[in-house]
C-alpha positions as CSV (number, residue, x, y, z in Angstrom):
1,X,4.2,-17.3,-4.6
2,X,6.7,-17.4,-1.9
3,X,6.7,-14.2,0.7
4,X,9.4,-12.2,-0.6
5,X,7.4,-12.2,-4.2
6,X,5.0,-10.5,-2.3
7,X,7.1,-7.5,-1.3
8,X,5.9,-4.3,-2.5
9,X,8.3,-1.2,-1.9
10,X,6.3,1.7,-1.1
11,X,7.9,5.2,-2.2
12,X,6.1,7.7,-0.5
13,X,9.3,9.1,1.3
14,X,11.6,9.0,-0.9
15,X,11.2,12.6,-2.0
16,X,9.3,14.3,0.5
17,X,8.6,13.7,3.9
18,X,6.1,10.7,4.9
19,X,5.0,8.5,7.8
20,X,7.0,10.5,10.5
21,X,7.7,12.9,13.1
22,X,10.2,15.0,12.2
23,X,10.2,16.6,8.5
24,X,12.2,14.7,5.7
25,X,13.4,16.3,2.1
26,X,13.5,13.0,0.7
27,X,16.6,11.1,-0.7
28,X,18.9,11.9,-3.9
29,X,18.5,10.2,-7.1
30,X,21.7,8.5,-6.2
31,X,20.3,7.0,-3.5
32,X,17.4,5.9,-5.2
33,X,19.1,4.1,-7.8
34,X,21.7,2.3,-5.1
35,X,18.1,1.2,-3.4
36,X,16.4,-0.3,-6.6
37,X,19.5,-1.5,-7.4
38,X,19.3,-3.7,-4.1
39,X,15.8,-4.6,-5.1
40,X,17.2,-6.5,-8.1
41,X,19.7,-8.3,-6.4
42,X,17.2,-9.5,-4.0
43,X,14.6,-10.4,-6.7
44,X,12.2,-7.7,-5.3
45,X,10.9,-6.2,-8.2
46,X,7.5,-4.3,-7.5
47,X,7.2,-0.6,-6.5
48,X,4.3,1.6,-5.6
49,X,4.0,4.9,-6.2
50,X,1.8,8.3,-6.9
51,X,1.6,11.2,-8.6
52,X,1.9,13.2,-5.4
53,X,4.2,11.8,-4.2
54,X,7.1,14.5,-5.2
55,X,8.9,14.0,-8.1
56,X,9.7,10.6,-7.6
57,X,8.1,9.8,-10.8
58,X,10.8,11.5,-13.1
59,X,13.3,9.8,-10.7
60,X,12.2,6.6,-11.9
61,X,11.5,7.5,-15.5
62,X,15.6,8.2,-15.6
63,X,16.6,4.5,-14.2
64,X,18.3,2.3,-16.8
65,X,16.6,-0.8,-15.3
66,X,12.7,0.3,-14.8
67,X,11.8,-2.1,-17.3
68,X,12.9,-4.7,-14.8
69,X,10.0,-3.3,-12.5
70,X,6.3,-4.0,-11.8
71,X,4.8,-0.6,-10.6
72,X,1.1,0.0,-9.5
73,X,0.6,3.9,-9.5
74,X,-2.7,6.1,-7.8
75,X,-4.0,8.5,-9.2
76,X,-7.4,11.0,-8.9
77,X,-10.4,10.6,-10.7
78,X,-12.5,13.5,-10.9
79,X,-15.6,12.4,-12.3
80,X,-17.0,16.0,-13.5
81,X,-13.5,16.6,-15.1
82,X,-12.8,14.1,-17.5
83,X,-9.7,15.8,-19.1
84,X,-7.7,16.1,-15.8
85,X,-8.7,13.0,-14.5
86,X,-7.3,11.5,-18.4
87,X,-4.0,13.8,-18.4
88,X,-3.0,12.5,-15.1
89,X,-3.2,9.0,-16.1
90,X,-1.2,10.0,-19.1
91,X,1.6,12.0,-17.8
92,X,2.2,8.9,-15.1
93,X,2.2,6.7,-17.4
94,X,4.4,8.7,-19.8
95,X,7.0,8.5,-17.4
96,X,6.9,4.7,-16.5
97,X,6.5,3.4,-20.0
98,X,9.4,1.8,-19.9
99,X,8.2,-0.7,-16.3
100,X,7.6,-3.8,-17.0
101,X,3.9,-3.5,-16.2
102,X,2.2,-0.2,-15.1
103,X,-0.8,-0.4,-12.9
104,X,-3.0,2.3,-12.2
105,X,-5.2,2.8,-8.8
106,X,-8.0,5.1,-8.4
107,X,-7.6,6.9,-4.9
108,X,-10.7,8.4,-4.2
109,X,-13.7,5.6,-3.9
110,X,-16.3,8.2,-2.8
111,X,-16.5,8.9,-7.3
112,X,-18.7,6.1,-7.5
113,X,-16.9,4.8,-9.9
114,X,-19.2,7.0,-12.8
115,X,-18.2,6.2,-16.2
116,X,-14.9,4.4,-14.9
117,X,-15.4,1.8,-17.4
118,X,-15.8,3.9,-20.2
119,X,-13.0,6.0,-18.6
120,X,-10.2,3.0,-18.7
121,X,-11.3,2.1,-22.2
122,X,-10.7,5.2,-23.4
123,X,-7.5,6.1,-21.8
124,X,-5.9,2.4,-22.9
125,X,-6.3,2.9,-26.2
126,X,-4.2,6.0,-26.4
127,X,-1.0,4.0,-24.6
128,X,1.7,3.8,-27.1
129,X,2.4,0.2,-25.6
130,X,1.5,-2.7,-23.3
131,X,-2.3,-1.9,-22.9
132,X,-3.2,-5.5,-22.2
133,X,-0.7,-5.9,-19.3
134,X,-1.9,-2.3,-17.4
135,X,-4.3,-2.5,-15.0
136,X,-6.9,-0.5,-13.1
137,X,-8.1,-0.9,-9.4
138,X,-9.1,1.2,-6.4
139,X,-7.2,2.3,-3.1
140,X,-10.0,2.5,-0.1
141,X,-9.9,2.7,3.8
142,X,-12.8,1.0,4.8
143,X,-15.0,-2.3,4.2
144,X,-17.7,-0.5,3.4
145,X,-16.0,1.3,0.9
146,X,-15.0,-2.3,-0.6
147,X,-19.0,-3.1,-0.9
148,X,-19.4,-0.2,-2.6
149,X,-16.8,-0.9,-5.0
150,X,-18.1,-4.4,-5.4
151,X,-22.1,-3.0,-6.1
152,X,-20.8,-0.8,-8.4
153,X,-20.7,-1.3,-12.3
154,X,-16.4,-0.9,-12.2
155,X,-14.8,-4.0,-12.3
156,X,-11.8,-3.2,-11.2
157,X,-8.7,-5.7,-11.0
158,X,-6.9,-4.9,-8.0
159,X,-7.8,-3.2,-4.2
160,X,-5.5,-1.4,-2.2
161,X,-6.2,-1.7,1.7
162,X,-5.0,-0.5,4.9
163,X,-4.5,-3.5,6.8
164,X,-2.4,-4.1,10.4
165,X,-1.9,-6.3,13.7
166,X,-5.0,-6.6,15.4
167,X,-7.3,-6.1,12.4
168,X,-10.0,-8.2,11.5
169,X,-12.3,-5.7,9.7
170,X,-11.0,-7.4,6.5
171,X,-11.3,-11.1,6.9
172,X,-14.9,-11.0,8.2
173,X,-16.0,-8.0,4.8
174,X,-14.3,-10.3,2.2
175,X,-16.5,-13.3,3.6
176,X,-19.3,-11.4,3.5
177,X,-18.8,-10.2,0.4
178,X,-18.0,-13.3,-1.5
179,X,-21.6,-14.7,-1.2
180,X,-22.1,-11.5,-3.3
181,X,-20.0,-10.8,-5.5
182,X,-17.8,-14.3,-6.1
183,X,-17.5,-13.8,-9.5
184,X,-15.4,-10.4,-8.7
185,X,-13.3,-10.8,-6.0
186,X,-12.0,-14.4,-8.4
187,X,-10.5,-12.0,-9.8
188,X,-9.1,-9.3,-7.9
189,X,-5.0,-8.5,-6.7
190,X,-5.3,-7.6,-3.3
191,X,-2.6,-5.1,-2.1
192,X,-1.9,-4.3,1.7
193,X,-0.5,-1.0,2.8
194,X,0.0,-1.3,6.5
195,X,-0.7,1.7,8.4
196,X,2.0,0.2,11.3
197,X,4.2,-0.9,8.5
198,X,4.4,3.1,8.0
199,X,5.9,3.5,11.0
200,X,3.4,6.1,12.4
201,X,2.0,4.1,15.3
202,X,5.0,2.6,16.5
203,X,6.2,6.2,16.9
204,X,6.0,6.8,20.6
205,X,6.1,10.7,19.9
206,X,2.8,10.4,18.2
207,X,0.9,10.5,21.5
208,X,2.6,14.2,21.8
209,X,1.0,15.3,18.0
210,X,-2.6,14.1,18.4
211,X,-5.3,14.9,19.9
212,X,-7.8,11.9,19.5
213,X,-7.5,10.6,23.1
214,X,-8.5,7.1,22.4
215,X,-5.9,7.0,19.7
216,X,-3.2,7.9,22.9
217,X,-5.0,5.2,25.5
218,X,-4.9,2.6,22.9
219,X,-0.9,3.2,21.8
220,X,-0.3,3.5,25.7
221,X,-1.9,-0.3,25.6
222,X,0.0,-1.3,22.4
223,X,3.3,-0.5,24.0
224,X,2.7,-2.3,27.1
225,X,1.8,-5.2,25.2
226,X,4.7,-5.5,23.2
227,X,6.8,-4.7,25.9
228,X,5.6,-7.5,27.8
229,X,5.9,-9.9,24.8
230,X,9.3,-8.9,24.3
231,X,9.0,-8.8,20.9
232,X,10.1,-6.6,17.9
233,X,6.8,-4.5,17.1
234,X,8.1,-4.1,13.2
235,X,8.4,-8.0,13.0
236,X,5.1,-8.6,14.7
237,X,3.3,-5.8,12.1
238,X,5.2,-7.8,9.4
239,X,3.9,-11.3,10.7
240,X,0.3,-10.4,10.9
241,X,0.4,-8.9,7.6
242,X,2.1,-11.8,6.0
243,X,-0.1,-14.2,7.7
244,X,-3.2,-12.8,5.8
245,X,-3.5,-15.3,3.1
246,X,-5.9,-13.4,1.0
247,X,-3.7,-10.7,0.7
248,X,-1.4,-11.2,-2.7
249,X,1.1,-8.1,-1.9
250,X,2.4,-5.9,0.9
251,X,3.6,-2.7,0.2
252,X,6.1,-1.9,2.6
253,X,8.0,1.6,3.0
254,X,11.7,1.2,2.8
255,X,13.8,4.2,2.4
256,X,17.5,2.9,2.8
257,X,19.3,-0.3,1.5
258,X,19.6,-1.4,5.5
259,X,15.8,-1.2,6.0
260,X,15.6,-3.0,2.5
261,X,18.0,-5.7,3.8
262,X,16.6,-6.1,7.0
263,X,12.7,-6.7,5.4
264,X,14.4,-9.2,3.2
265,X,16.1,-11.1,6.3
266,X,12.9,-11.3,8.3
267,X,10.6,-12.1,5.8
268,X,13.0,-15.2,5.0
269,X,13.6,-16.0,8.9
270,X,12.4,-19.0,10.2
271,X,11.6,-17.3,12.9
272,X,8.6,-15.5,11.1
273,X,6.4,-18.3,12.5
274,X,7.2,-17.2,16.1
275,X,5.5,-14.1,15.4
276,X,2.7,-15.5,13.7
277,X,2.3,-17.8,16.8
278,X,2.0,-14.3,18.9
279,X,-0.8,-12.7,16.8
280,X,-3.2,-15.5,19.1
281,X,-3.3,-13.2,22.0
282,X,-6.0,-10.8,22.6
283,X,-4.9,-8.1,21.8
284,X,-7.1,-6.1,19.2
285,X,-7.3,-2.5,18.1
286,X,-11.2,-1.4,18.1
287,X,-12.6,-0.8,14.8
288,X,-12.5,3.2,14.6
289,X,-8.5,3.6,15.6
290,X,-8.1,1.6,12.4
291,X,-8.8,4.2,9.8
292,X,-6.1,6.7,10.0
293,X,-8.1,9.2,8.8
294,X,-9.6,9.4,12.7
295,X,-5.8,10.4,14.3
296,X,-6.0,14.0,13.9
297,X,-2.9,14.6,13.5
298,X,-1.5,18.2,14.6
């Protein structure tokens, strides 16, 4: 699987504000379709998406070529409401029938995963179509969260994890975790959604909206550091991302056809392996900055 296969576009901003400063409305269907038009051209052709994530979903469900699309999907499972947890997956998948394969990801790991068997088993069967090419995984934060995935009686097919520069929280839970569960992870997709690939830490205004001081002293040292590497801080994010071999997709928030174009051209540069080469120096971001849930954001 070359790089670019990899290449998840993440929609989270196309119809409402995400990942930044200043408040978005989102983009026009117009727009949309000129951008997943792109995506064809390029041969990227995976999206993820959510329910609340606007109404992005009907914005798909009205493009003549979604069935030219792979799209993973999140979703909540409430595990003391059956029916709403059941409806959800239904209505999402209602309007993405027509994708070429429609993945689902549960996005709250704290459910322990009661009944989730039972619960996919049940909801496949009432898919009009293309049951044995859907899927069912988990989004989570943390490692710990992945063991308890792992120990639990879900087997799900695909994990969705934050994962940026500087963090190594990953590599050292998944080897861990292999002299436990082997038989799992064989067969697992993993998917990477980069909290820097976001663009929420390389915003230097974000020191002005939070108030987690150790979040500020360690952007302060992020910025001197790339600074004094002289480096593009996108294409470094990107690098260390695509360097993480056990990671089978990226997802990747573009929102204009010149952000689209410009991930294509780096992630075929040459120069790619420069910035890999730069992800030897020291610098690391300490375990607790990593979970974005820790920012406090104002």
């Amino acid at each position: 699987m070359s790089n670019l296969d990899r290449i998840v576009i993440g929609t989270a901003s196309w119809r409402q504000s995400y990942g930044t400063i200043i408040p978005d409305t989102g983009l026009s269907k117009k727009n949309i379709y000129n951008i997943l038009d792109r995506l064809l051209e390029l041969g990227i052709n995976k999206l993820d998406t959510a329910d609340s994530y606007g109404d992005v979903l009907e914005v798909l469900a009205s493009y003549e070529n979604l069935d030219r699309f792979h799209i993973v999907t999140k979703f909540h499972y409430d595990q003391y409401n059956y029916l709403n947890s059941r409806d959800s997956v239904l209505k999402q998948y209602e309007h993405l029938e027509n994708s070429a394969t429609t993945s689902f990801m549960i996005h709250n790991p704290n459910c322990c995963y009661i009944n989730m068997n039972e619960f996919v088993e049940e909801v496949t069967k009432q898919f009009s179509s293309k049951p044995t090419h859907t899927k069912f995984g988990v989004s989570i934060y943390t490692p710990d969260e992945l063991d308890d995935c792992m120990s639990s009686v879900f087997d799900p097919q695909m994990i969705q994890l934050p994962f940026c520069f500087g963090d190594d929280r990953w590599s050292q839970s998944l080897g861990q975790e292999k002299t436990r569960y082997g038989h799992k992870l064989d067969n697992l997709d993993f998917y990477a959604r980069s909290i820097f690939l976001q663009g929420t830490l390389l915003e230097r205004k974000l020191t002005n909206v939070t108030d987690n001081l150790k979040l500020r002293k360690t952007l302060k040292n992020w910025w001197a550091f790339i600074d004094k590497e002289s480096i593009d801080p996108y294409q470094l994010c990107l690098a260390a991302v695509v360097k993480a071999d056990f990671l089978n997709y990226i997802i990747v928030g573009c929102k204009s056809i010149d952000e689209i174009n410009t991930l294509a051209k780096i992630i075929l540069s040459v120069e790619l392996d420069e910035y890999i080469n730069i992800l030897q120096s020291s610098f690391t971001f300490e375990r607790d900055i990593l979970d974005i849930r820790t920012w406090n954001l104002n």
